[in-house]
C-alpha positions, 0 to 999 in steps of 0.5 A: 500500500503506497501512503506516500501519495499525500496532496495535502499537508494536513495530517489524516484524522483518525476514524473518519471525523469531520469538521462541522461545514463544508468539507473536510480540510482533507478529503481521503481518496483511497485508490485502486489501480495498479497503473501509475497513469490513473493515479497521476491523473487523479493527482492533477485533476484533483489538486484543488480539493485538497486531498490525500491520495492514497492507492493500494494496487490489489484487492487484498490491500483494500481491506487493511487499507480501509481499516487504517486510512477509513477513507471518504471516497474509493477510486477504482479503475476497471481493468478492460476485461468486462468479466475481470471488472465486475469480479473486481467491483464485487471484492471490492465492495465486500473488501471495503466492508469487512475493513470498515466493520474491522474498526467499528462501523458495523454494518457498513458495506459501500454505501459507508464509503462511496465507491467511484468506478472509472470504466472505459468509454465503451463499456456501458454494461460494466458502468451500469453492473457496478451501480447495481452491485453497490458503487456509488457513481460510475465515470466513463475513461477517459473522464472530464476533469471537471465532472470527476472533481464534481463526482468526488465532491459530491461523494465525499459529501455524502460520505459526511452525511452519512457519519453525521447520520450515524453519530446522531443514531448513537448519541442519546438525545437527552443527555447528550452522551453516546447511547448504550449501543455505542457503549457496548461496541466501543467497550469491546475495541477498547478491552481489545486494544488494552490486551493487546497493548497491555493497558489498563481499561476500567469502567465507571457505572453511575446510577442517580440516588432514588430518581423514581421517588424525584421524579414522583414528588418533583414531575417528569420534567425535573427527573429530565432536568437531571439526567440532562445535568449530569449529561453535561457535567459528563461531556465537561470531564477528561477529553479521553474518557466516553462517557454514556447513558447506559438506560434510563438514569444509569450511567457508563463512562469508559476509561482507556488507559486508566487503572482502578486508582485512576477511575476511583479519583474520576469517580469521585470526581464524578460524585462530587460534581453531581452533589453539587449540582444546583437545579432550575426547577427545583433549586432546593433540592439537592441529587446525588449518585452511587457508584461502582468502579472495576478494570480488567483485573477486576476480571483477571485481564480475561477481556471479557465486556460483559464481566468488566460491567458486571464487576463495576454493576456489582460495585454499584449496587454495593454502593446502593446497599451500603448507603448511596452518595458513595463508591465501590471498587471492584475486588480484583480476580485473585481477591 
């Protein structure tokens, strides 16, 4: 894979973000094509953009590729062969699938990354096979340069508004925090990386102190005053924690590369701020929140999601029994 190929001098973001308008100061094109001439091409035709070009020459790269650069666009160009195009475009498309399902986006197939497929001129029955197996946009060779510019704009928009589209459906619309689905999906990339790595990572659940009975003396609205509130004071905490509604007024927080004396202290951080939170609706009243606290060896390192949040969970609810507005710590494995 040639990663040499950089347009820009802007450094890529990891997993796909995006700047909040217009495009991104860089826009990824990942290229597929053993000729150096299309890559040239590509490289003239698309120097206003302010790209990263980057090209891998086989099908069997585009997998890693995917994986590592999770590119805006893809740029094949099709070998003459009508036969030998389409089986490109169909390990193609399931190569750039299992890539990005590889870093996270579940689900993702081409539609995730546009895939633009550039044919010969006299090859209409390929142009229109690869629109029917999942391409993006098809481009006839030789191409106009302005109309490829404008074919990979527009590709790279959609790309934008299809991560902006997925971030909403993960983002938890009361709080603000990611959702439970993200929380279970990015929980499980993390303890991989740590095992791999041989980093810690612990979890923080947090659960408001008899929110039933605030919601019951108090209305619904308060009860949604709160659970905004602590969203916030959340999204306000350490730029590499992922803090999460896990459901209903429990909380999840996720904290790479942090022990359990680290997420105790952000823990009692998080108790803390939450005790002193002053509320519009009900200024008098005062909420707080129990908390439970385990990392992996809580669990004897064995990379488990489900154990690590059943550890900090029995935490919790040992917190609960021993009187709320406190924190338990999970007993470590050979404990």
């Amino acid at each position: 894979m040639n990663v040499a190929d950089s347009m820009s001098s802007e450094a890529p973001r990891p997993n796909g973000s995006s700047v909040a308008t217009g495009l991104r100061p860089s826009v990824r094109v990942l290229v597929l094509d053993g000729a150096p001439l299309i890559r040239q091409l590509l490289r003239v035709h698309l120097a206003d953009l302010d790209i990263e070009l980057h090209s891998v020459s086989t099908i069997g790269e585009v997998k890693r590729a995917a994986a590592m650069l999770v590119p805006d666009v893809v740029v094949v160009a099709l070998p003459p062969d009508p036969h030998a195009a389409i089986r490109t475009v169909e390990e193609l498309l399931g190569g750039l699938a299992t890539g990005l399902d590889a870093v996270g986006i579940a689900g993702s197939g081409a539609i995730e990354v546009p895939v633009l497929v550039l044919a010969p001129v006299e090859a209409s029955e390929v142009l229109v096979r690869s629109l029917q197996l999942g391409a993006f946009d098809a481009l006839r060779v030789p191409f106009d340069p302005d109309e490829l510019r404008a074919r990979v704009r527009g590709a790279a928009r959609v790309r934008r508004r299809l991560d902006a589209l997925r971030r909403q459906a993960q983002r938890d619309a009361l709080s603000g925090l990611w959702n439970r689905a993200f929380f279970d999906a990015r929980l499980d990339e993390e303890i991989g990386e740590a095992l791999r790595h041989e980093r810690e990572v612990a979890v923080i659940m947090c659960d408001i102190d008899g929110f039933k009975r605030l919601n019951d003396l108090h209305g619904h609205p308060f009860g949604d005053e709160v659970i905004a509130g602590v969203g916030e004071l959340l999204l306000a905490g350490r730029a590499e924690d992922v803090p999460c509604r896990y459901g209903g007024e429990e909380f999840a927080i996720i904290l790479p590369s942090t022990d359990i004396v680290g997420a105790t202290d952000a823990a009692e951080r998080l108790r803390l701020g939450i005790s002193s939170l002053r509320w519009e609706l009900r200024p008098q009243v005062a909420v707080t929140a129990s908390l439970g606290v385990a990392d992996l060896a809580s669990i004897g390192r064995r990379g488990r999601a489900d154990a690590l949040v059943a550890a900090a969970d029995a935490a919790l609810y040992r917190a609960k029994r021993s009187g709320r507005d406190r924190i338990e710590v999970a007993a470590t494995a050979a404990d």
